[in-house]
Backbone bond lengths (Angstrom), bond angles and torsions (degrees), N, CA, C in turn:
res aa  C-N    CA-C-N  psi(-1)  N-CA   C-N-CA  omega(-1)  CA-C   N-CA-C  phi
1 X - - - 1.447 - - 1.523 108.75 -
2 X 1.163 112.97 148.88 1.493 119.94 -166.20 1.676 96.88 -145.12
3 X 1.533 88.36 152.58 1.938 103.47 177.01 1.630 106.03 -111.66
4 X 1.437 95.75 165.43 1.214 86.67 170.81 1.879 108.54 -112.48
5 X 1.225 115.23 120.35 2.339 113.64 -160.90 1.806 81.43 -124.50
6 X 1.219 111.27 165.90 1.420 133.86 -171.92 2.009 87.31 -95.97
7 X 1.248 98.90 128.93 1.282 109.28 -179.40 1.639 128.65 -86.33
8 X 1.386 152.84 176.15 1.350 125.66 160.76 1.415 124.08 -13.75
9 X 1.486 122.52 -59.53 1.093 133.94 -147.33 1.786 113.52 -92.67
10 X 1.499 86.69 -10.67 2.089 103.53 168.50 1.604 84.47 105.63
11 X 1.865 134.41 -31.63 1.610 116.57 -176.43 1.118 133.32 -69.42
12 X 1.108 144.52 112.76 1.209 150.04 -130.57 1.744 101.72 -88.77
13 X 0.953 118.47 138.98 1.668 123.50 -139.30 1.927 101.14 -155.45
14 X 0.719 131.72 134.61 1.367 153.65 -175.78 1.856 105.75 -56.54
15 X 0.808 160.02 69.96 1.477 145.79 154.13 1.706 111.74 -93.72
16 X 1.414 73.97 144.37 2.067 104.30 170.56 1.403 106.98 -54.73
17 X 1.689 111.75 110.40 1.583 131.03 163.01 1.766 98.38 -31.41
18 X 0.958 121.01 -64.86 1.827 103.33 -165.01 1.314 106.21 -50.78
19 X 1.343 144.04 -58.24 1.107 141.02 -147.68 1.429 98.54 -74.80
20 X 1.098 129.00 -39.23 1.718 126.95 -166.54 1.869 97.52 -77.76
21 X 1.125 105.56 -32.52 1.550 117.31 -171.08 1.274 104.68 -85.06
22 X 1.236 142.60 -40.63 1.733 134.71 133.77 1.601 118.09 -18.59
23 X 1.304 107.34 -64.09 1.215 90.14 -164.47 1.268 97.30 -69.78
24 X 1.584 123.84 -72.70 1.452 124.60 -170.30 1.324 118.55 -26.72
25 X 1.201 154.16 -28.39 1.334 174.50 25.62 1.664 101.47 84.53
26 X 1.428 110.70 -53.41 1.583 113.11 -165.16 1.832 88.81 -85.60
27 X 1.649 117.64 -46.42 1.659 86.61 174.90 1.412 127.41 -66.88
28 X 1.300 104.23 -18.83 1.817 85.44 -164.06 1.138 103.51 -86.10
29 X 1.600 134.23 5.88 1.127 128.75 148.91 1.437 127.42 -71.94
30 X 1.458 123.92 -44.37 1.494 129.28 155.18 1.622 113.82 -37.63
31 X 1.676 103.01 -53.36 1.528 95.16 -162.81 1.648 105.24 -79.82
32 X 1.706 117.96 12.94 1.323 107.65 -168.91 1.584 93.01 -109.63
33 X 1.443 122.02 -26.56 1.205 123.82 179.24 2.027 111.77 -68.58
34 X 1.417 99.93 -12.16 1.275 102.15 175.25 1.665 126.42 -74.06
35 X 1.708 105.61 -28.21 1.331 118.23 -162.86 1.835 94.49 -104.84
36 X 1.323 113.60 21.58 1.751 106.03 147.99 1.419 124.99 -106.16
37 X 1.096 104.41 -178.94 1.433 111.68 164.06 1.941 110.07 94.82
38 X 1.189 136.46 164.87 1.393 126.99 -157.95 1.029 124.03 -68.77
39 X 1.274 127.06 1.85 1.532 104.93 149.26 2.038 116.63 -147.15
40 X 0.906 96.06 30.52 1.260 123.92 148.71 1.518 94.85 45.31
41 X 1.142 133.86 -179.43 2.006 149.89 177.19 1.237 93.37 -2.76
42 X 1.192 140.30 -20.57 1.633 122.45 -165.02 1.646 115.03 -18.93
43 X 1.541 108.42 -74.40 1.489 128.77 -169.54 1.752 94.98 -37.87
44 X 1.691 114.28 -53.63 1.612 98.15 -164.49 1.722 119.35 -76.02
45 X 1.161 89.70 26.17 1.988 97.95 -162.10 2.057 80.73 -112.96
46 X 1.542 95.35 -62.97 2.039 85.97 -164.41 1.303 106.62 -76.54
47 X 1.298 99.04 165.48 1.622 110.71 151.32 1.213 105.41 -130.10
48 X 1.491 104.77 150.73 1.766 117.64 171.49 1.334 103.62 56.26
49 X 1.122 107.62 163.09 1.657 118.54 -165.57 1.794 118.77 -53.08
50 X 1.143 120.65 -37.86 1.569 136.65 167.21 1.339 105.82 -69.60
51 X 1.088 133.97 -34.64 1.565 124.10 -158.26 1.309 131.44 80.28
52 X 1.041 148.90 -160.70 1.604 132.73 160.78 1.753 113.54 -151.68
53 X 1.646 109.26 113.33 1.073 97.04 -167.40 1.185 117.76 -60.91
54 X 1.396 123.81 169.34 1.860 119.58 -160.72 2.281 76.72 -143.91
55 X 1.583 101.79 179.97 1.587 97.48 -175.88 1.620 126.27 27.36
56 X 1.141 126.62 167.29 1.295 133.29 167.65 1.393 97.83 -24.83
57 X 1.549 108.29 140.23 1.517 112.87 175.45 2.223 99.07 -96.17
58 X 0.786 97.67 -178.04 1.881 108.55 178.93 1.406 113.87 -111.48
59 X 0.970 103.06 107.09 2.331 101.46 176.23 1.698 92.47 -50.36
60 X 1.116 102.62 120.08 1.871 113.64 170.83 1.331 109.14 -121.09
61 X 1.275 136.75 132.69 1.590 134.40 -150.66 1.374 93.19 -74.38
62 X 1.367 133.01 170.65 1.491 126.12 -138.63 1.723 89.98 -155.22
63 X 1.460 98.55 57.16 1.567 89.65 171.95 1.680 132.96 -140.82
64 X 1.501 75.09 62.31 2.046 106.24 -177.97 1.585 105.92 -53.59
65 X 1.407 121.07 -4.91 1.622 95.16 168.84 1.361 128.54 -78.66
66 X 1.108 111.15 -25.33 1.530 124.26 -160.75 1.795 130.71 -40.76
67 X 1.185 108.98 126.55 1.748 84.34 -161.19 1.325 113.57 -55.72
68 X 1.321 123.52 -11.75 1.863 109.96 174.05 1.207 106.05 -78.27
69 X 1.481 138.20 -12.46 1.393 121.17 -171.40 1.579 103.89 -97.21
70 X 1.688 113.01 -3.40 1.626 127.81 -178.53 1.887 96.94 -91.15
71 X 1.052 125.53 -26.10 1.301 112.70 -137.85 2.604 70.50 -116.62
72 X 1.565 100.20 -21.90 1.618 97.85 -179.41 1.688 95.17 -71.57
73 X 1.606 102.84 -49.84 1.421 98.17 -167.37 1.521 119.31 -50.06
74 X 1.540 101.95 -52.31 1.696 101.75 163.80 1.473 125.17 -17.36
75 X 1.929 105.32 -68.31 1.381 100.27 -175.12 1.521 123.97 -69.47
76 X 1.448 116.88 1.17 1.232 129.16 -153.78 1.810 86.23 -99.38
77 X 0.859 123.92 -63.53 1.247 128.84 -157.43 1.899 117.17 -82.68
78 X 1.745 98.66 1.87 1.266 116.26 159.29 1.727 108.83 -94.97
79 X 0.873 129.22 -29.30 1.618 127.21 -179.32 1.654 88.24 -113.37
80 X 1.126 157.37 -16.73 1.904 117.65 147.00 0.742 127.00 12.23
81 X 1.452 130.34 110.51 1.448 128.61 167.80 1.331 116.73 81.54
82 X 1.292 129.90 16.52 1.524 116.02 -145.27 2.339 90.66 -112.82
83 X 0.780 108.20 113.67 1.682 107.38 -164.28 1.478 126.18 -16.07
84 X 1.126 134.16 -177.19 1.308 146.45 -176.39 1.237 98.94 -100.25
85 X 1.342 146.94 142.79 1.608 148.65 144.89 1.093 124.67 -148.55
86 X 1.352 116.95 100.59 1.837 107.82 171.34 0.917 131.51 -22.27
87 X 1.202 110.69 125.46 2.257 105.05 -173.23 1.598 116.89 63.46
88 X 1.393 116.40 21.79 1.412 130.63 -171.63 1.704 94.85 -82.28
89 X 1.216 114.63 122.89 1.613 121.20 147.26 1.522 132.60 -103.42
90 X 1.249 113.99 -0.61 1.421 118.09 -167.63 1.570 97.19 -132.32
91 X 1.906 105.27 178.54 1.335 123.56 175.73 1.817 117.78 -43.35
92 X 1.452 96.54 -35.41 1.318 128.58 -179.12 1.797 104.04 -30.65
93 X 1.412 92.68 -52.64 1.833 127.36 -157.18 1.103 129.97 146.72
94 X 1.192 102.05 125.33 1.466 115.14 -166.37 2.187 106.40 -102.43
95 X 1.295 102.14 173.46 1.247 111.47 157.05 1.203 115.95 -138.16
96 X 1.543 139.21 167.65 1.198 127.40 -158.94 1.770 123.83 -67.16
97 X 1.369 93.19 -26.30 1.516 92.29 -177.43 1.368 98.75 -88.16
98 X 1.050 125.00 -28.74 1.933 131.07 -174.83 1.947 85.66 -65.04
99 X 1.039 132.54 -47.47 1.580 131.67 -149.30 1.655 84.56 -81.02
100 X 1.127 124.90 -38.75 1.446 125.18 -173.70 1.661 123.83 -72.33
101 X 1.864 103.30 -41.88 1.017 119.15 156.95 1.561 120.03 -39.15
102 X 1.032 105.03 -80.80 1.310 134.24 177.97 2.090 108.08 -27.03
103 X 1.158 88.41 -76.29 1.756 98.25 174.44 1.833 110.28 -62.73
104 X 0.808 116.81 -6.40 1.587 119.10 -172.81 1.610 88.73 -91.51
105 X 1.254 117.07 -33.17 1.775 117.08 -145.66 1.754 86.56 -98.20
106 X 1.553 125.09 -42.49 1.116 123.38 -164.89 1.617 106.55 -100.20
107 X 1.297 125.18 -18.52 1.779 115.69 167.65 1.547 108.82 -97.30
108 X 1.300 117.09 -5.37 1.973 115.51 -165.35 2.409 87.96 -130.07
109 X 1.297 103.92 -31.38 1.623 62.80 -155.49 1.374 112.66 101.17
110 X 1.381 125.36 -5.44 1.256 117.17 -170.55 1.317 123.12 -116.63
111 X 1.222 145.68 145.60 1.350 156.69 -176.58 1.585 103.26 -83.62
112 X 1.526 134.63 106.83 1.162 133.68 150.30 1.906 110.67 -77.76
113 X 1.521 94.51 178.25 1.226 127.92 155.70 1.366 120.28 -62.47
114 X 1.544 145.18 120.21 1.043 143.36 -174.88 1.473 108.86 -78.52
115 X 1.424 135.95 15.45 1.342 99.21 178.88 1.569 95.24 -163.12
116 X 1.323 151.89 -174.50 1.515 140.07 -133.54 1.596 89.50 -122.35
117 X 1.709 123.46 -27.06 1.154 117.15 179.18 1.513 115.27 -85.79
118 X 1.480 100.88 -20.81 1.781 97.04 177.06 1.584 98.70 -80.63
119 X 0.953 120.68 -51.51 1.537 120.01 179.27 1.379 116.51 -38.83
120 X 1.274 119.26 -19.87 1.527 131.39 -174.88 1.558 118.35 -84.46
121 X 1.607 103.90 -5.00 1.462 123.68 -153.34 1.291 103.89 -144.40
122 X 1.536 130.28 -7.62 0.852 119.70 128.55 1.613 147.93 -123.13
123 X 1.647 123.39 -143.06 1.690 86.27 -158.37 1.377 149.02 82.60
124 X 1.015 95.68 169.56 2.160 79.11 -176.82 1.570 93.99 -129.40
125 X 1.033 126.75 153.66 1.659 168.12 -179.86 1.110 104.73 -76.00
126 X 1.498 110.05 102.03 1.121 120.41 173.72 1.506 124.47 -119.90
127 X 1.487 125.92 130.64 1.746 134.96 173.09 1.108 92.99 -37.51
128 X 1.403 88.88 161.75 1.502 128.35 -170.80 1.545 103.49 -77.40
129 X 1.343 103.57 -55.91 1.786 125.11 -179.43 1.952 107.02 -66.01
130 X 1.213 113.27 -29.89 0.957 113.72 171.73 1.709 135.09 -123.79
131 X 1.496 97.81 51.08 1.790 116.26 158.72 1.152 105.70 -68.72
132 X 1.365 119.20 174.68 1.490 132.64 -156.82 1.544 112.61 -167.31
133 X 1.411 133.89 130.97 1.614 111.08 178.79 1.306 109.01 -34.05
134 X 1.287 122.64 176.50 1.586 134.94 -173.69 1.387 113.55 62.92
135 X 1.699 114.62 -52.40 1.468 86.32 179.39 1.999 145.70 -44.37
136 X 1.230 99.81 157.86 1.518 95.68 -173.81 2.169 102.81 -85.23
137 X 1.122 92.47 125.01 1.645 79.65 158.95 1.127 133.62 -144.14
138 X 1.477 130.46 139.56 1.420 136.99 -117.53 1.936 101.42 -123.87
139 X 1.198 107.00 166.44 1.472 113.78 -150.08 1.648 105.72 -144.63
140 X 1.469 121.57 120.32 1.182 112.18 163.75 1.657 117.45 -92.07
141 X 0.942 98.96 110.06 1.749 106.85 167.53 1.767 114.31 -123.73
142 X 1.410 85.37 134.45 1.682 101.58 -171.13 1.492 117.43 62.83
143 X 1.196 120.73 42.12 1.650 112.42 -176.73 1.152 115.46 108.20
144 X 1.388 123.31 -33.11 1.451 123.74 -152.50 1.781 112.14 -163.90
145 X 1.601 102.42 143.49 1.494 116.81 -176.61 1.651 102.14 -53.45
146 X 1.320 117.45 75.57 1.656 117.38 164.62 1.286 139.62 -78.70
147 X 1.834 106.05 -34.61 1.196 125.76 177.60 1.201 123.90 -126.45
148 X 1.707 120.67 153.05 1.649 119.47 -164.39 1.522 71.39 -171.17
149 X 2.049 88.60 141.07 1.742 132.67 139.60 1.234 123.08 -102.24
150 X 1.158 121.99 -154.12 1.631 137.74 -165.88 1.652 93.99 -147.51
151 X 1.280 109.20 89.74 1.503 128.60 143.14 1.837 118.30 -13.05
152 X 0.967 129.90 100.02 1.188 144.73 -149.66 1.708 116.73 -117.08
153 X 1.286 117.46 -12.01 1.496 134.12 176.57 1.438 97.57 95.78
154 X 1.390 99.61 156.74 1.749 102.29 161.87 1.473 100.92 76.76
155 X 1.166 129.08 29.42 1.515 120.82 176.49 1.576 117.73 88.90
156 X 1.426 114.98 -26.90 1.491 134.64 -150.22 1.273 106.75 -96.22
157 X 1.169 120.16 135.36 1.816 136.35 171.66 0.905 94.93 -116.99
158 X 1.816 110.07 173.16 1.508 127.98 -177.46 1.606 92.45 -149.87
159 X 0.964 106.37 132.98 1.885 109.07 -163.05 1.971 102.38 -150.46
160 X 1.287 110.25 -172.67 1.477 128.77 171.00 1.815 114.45 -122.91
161 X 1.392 117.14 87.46 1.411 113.42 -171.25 1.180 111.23 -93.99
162 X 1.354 110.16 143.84 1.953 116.66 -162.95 1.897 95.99 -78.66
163 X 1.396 131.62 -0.41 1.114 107.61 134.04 1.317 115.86 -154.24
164 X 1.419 120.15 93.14 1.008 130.59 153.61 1.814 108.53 -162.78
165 X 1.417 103.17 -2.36 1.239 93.33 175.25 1.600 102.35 99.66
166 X 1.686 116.87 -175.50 1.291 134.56 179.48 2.275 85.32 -80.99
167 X 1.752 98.46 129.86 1.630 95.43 -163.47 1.823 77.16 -150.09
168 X 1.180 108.82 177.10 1.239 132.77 163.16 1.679 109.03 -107.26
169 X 1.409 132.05 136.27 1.406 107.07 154.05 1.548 96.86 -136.71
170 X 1.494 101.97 -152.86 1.910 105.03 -178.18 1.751 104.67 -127.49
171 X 1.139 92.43 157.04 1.553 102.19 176.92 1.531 127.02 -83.12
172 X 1.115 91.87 -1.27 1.491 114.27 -178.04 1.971 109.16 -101.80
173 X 1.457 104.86 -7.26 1.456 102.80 168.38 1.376 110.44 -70.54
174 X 1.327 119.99 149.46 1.729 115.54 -179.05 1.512 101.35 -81.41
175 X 0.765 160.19 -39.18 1.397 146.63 149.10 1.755 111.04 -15.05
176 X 0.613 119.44 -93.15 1.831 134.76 175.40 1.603 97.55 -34.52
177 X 1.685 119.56 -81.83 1.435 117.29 173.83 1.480 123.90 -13.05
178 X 1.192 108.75 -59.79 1.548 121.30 -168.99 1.354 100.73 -82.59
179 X 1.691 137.89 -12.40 1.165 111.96 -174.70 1.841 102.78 -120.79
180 X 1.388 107.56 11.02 1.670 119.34 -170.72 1.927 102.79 -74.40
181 X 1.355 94.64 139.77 1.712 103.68 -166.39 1.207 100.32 -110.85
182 X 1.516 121.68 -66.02 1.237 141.80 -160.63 1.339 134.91 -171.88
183 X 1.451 134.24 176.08 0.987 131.87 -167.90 1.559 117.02 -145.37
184 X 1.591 114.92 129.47 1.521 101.41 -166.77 1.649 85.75 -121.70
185 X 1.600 110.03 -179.35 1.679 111.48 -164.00 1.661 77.99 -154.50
186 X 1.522 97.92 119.25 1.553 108.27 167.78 1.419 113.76 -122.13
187 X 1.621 109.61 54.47 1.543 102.68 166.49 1.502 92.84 -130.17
């Protein structure tokens, strides 16, 4: 049995169903292995380091001076870019709660929760209208609260995305918007 697919040349040309069904078969497995892991599509939602809000943007309290969000940015802009890795704590690769860990311990001094569900349990509960740099804020992807950054003022988090690495984005991207839960404050 044979199909009829547009060939090199765009003329549409006769090839054998297995071979086209192999390959097609081998991407949508690649491109499906792409959309797991903690923070899932991010990269195809932003562009450029901010992102770009898309729909109504969200009033997010607007208070990027603060010396914890100077002393977050620090650690943020030393691990930039530095890969995605499950159970990652270091430059090596991080994961989101390891990227959170990590900057909590080296801009605060402080001991977090190792993992996105303990983090959820502890802390205090904080409004929507009233986040603050430092806070953590948390993300449903795929069903369930998996992923969380550190709220940065100005709309902006600083997080560990399963593909793009330790990134900054905004809360005002529709990606993030539609999947934002809550916000806890552990100082």
């Amino acid at each position: 049995m044979s199909l009829l697919m547009p060939g090199r040349s765009g003329i549409l040309s006769r090839t054998p169903i297995g071979t086209r069904s192999r390959a097609l078969s081998m991407v949508l497995v690649v491109a499906a292995l792409g959309f797991g892991g903690c923070a899932s599509n991010q990269a195809l939602m932003d562009q450029g380091r901010y992102g770009y809000a898309t729909g109504i943007p969200v009033q997010w309290p607007e208070e990027a001076d603060s010396a914890l969000a100077n002393e977050l940015e620090q650690v943020f802009q030393r691990y930039e870019g530095s890969p995605y890795r499950y159970g990652g704590m270091t430059s090596d690769g991080f994961d989101c709660s390891g990227f959170i860990l990590t900057a909590y311990r080296e801009a605060l001094g402080q001991q977090l929760p190792r993992t996105t569900s303990q983090m959820l349990t502890a802390g205090r509960e904080v409004r929507r209208d009233q986040v603050e740099p430092g806070d953590v804020v948390f993300f449903r992807i795929g069903g369930k609260e998996q992923h969380a950054g550190i709220y940065m003022g100005g709309s902006r988090f600083i997080h560990a995305s399963s593909s793009a690495g330790v990134t900054e984005s905004s809360l005002n991207n529709r990606y993030w918007q539609n999947r934002y839960t809550r916000a806890r404050r552990f100082r």
